[in-house]
C-alpha positions as CSV (number, residue, x, y, z in Angstrom):
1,X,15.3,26.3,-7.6
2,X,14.2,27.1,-4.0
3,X,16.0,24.7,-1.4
4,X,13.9,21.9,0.7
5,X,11.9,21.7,-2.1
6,X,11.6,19.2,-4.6
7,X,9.2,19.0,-8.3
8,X,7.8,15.6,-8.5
9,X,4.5,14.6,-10.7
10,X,2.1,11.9,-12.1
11,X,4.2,10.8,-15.1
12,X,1.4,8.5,-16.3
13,X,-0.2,12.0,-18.1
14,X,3.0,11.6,-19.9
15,X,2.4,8.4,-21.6
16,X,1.2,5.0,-20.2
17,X,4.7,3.7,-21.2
18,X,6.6,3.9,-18.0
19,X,9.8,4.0,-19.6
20,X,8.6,6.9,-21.9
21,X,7.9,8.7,-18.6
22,X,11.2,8.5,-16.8
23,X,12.6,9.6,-20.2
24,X,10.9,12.6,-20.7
25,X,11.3,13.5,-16.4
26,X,15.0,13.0,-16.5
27,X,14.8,15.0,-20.0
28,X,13.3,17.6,-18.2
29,X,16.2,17.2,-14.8
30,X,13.6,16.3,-13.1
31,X,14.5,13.1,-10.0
32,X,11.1,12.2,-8.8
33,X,7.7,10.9,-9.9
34,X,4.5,10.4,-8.2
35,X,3.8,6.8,-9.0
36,X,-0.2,6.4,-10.1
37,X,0.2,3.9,-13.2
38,X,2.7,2.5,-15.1
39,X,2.7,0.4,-18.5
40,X,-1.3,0.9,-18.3
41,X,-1.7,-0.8,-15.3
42,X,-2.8,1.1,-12.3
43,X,-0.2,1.3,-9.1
44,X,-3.1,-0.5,-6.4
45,X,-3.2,-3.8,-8.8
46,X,0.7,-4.5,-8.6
47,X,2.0,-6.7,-6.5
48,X,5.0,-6.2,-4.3
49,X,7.0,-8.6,-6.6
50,X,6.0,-7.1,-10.2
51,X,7.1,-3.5,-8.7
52,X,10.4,-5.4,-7.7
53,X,10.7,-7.2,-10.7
54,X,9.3,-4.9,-13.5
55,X,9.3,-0.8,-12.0
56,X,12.1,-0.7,-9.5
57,X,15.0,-1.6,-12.4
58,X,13.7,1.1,-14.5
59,X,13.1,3.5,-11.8
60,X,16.9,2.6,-10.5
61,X,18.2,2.7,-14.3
62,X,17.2,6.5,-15.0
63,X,18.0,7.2,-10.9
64,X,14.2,8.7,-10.4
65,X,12.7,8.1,-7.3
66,X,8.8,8.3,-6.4
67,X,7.4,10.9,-4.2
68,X,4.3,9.2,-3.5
69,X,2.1,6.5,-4.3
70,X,-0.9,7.9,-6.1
71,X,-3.2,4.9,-4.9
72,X,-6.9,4.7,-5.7
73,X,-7.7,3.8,-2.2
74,X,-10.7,5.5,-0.8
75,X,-12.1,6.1,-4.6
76,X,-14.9,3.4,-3.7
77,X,-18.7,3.9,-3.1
78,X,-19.1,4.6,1.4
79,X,-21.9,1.8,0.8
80,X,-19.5,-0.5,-0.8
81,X,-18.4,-2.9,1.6
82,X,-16.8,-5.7,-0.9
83,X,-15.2,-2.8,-2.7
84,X,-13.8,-1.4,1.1
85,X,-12.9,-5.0,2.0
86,X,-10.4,-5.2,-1.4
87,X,-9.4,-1.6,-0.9
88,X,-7.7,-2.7,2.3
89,X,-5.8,-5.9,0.9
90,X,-4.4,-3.3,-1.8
91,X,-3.7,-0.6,1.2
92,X,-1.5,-3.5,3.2
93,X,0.2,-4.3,-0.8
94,X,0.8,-0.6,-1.4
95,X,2.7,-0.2,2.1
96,X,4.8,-2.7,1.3
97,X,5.2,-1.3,-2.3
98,X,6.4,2.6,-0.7
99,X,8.5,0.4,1.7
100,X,10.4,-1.1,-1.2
101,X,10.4,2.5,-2.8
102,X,11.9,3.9,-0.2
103,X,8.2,6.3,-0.6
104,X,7.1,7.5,2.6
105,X,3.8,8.8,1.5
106,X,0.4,7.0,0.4
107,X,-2.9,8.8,-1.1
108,X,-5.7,7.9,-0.3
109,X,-9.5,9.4,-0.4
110,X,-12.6,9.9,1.8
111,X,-15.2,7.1,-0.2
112,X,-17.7,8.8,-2.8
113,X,-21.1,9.5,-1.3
114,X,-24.6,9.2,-2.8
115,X,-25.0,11.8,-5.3
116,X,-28.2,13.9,-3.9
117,X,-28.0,13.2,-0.5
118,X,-26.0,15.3,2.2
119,X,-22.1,13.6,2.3
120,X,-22.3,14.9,6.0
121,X,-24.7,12.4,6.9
122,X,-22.3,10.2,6.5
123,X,-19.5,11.6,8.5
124,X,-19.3,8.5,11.5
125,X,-18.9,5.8,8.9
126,X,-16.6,7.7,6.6
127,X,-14.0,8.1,9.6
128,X,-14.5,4.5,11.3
129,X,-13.2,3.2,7.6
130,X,-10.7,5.8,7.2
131,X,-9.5,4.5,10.8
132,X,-9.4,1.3,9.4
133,X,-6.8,2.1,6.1
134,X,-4.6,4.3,9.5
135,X,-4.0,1.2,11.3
136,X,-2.9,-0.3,8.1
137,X,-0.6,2.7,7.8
138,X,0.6,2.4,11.4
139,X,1.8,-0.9,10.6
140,X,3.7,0.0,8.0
141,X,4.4,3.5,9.3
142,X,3.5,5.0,5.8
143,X,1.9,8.3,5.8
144,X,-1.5,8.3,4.4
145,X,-2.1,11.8,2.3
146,X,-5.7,12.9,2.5
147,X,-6.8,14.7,-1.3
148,X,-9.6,17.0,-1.8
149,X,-11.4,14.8,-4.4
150,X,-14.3,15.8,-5.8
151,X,-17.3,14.0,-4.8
152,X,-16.0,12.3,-1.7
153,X,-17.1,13.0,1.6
154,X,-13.6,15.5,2.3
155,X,-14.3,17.5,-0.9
156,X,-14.6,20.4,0.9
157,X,-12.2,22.6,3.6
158,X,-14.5,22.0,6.7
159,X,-14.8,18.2,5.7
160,X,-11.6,17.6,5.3
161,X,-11.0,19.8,9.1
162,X,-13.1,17.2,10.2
163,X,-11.0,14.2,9.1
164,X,-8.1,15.9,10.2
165,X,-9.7,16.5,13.5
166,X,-11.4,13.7,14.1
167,X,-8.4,11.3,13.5
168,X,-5.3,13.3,14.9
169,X,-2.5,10.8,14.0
170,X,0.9,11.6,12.4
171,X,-0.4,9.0,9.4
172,X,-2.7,10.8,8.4
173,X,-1.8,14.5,6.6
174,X,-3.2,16.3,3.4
175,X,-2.3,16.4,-0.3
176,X,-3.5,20.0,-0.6
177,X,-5.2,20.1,-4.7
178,X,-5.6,23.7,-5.7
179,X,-8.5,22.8,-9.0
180,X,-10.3,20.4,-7.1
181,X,-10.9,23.0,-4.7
182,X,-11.9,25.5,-7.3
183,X,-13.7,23.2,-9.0
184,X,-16.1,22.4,-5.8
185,X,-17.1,26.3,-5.8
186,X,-14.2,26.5,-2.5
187,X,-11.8,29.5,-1.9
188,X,-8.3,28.1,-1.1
189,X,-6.6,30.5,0.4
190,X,-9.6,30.0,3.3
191,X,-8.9,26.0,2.4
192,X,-5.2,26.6,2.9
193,X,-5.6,28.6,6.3
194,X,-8.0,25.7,7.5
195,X,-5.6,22.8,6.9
196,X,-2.2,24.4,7.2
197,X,-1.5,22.6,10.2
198,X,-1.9,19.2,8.2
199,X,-0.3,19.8,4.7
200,X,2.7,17.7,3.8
201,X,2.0,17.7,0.1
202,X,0.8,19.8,-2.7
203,X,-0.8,18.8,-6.2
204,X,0.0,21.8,-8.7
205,X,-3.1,21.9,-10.8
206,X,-5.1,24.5,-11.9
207,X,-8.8,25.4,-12.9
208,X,-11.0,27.9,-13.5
209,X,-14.2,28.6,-11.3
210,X,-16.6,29.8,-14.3
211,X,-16.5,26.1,-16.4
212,X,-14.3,24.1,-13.9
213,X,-11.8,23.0,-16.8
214,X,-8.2,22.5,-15.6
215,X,-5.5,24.9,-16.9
216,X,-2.3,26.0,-16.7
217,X,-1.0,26.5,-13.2
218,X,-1.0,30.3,-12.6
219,X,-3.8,31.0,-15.1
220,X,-6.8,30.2,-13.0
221,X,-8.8,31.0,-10.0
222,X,-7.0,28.5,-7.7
223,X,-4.4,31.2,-6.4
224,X,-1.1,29.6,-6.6
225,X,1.3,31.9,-7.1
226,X,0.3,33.9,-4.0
227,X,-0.4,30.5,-1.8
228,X,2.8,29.3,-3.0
229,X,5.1,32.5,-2.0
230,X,2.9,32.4,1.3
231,X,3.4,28.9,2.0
232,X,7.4,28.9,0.8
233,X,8.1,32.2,2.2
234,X,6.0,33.0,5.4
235,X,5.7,29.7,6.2
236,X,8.5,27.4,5.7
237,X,7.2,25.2,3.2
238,X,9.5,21.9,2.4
239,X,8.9,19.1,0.4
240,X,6.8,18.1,-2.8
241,X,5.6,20.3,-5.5
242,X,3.6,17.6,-7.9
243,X,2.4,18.4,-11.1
244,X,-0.9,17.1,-12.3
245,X,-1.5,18.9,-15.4
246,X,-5.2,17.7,-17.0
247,X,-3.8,19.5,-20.1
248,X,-4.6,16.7,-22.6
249,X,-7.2,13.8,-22.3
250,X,-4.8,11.3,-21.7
251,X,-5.1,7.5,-21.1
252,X,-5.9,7.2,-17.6
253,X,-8.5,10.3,-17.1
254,X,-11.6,8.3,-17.4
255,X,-11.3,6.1,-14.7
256,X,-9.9,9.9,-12.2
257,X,-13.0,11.4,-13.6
258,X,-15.9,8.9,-12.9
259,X,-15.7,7.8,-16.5
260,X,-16.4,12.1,-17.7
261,X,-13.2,13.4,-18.6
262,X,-14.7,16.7,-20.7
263,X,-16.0,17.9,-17.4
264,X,-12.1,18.9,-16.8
265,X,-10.6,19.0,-19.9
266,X,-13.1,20.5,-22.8
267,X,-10.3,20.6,-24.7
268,X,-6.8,20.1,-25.4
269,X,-4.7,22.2,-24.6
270,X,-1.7,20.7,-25.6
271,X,-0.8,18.1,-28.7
272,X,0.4,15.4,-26.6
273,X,1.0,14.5,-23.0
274,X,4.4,15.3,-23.2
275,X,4.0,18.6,-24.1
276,X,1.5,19.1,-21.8
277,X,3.4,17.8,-18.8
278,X,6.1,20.0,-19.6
279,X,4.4,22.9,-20.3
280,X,2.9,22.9,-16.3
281,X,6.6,22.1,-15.5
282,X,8.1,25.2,-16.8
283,X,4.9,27.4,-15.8
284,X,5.4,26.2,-12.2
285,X,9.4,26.8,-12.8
286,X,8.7,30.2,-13.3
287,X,6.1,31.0,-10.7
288,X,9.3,29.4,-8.4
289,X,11.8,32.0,-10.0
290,X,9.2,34.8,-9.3
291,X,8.9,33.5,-5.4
């Protein structure tokens, strides 16, 4: 494997069993995880004390660590101001959860806008709240990673620029997603050269332009073999690779997809999570050997 950098991923595609997921990593010699749910419960409703008491033994027994906390936070309504209000007690719980995880990263989203009406209308609100969940982050010094969601107001390159931009702070960087891009009509090798500058983290998904369905990393339109050997190469890349594979329809997809999980996975391309999981692993392996 290339040196400085490490293959982590959203084990919860795996199974909702969190011990079945450190098996099947540590099966696979793999050392981290990206921490999103765990025994069907999703990371942003734990407490400090239940991650202490329930995760951190298990996570300590198979000697897997977690890349990042794969939070919800930001996956809320722009106009929701309850929703924001709860979003930030859970920020403040999850800071103190990567603490304890020794985790230095957080992700977090840019708030869904109304569908039909022009996200970049709401541009001065959007920042003012993500300014908001950075001095939260400041506190804790946790890094907040910015992904390319669909449907939120950074689900684009230039929106995202203007995040970046717009709140230049060493807490805030990018979790750069290859599908979501393709899946929002984007090119991302002009999405890569935009946010270089910001990128800390990378998602290794796939999908394909025509029907926006998530496949195999290296088999669609979202370029990552060449972005990869550019990135690890030309540009001193170091740090996560995490694999999100949306191979199967697996527990947790309904609440990633607004509650329409066929409109990334039509259909299964694997018999279980497992296999899925560890079919993106070894594609990604071998797009690594290549580089």
């Amino acid at each position: 494997m290339i040196k400085n950098i490490q293959i982590s991923g959203f084990a919860d595609e795996i199974s909702s069993d969190f011990r079945t997921q450190l098996e099947k990593v540590t099966a696979l010699s793999m050392h981290y995880i990206s921490l999103r749910s765990a025994d069907g419960k999703n990371i942003a409703d734990y407490t400090e004390n239940e991650v202490k008491e329930k995760l951190l033994p298990l996570l300590e027994q198979y000697q897997v660590k977690v890349s990042s906390i794969g939070s919800p936070i930001g996956k809320v309504d722009i106009r929701d101001e309850e929703g924001f209000e709860k979003q930030k007690r859970q920020l403040c719980e999850l800071c103190k959860i990567a603490g304890l995880l020794e985790c230095r990263y957080v992700r977090i989203f840019s708030f869904f806008t109304p569908e039909g009406e022009n996200p970049d209308d709401y541009r001065g609100i959007v920042i003012e709240k993500l300014r908001q969940f950075l001095e939260i982050a400041r506190e804790y010094d946790v890094i907040l990673l910015h992904e390319n969601e669909k449907g939120i107001y950074g689900d684009i390159g230039r929106r995202c620029l203007e995040l970046f931009e717009a709140l230049p702070d060493e807490h805030l960087r990018a979790a750069f997603d290859y599908a979501n891009f393709v899946q929002c009509k984007e090119d991302t090798a002009k999405c890569w050269e935009l946010l270089r500058p910001y990128i800390v983290y990378i998602h290794i998904k796939d999908a394909l332009y025509a029907s926006g369905e998530n496949v195999k990393c290296g088999t669609g339109d979202g370029k990552i073999r060449e972005l990869l050997r550019q990135a690890i190469l030309e540009e001193g890349y170091e740090g996560f690779l995490t694999l999100e594979p949306h191979l199967v329809n697996f527990a947790a997809l309904a609440s990633l997809e607004k509650g329409n999980p066929d409109l990334v996975i039509k259909k299964n391309q694997a018999r279980t999570g497992e296999e899925g999981y560890e079919m993106q692993y070894h594609a990604l392996c071998e797009i690594l050997e290549q580089i």
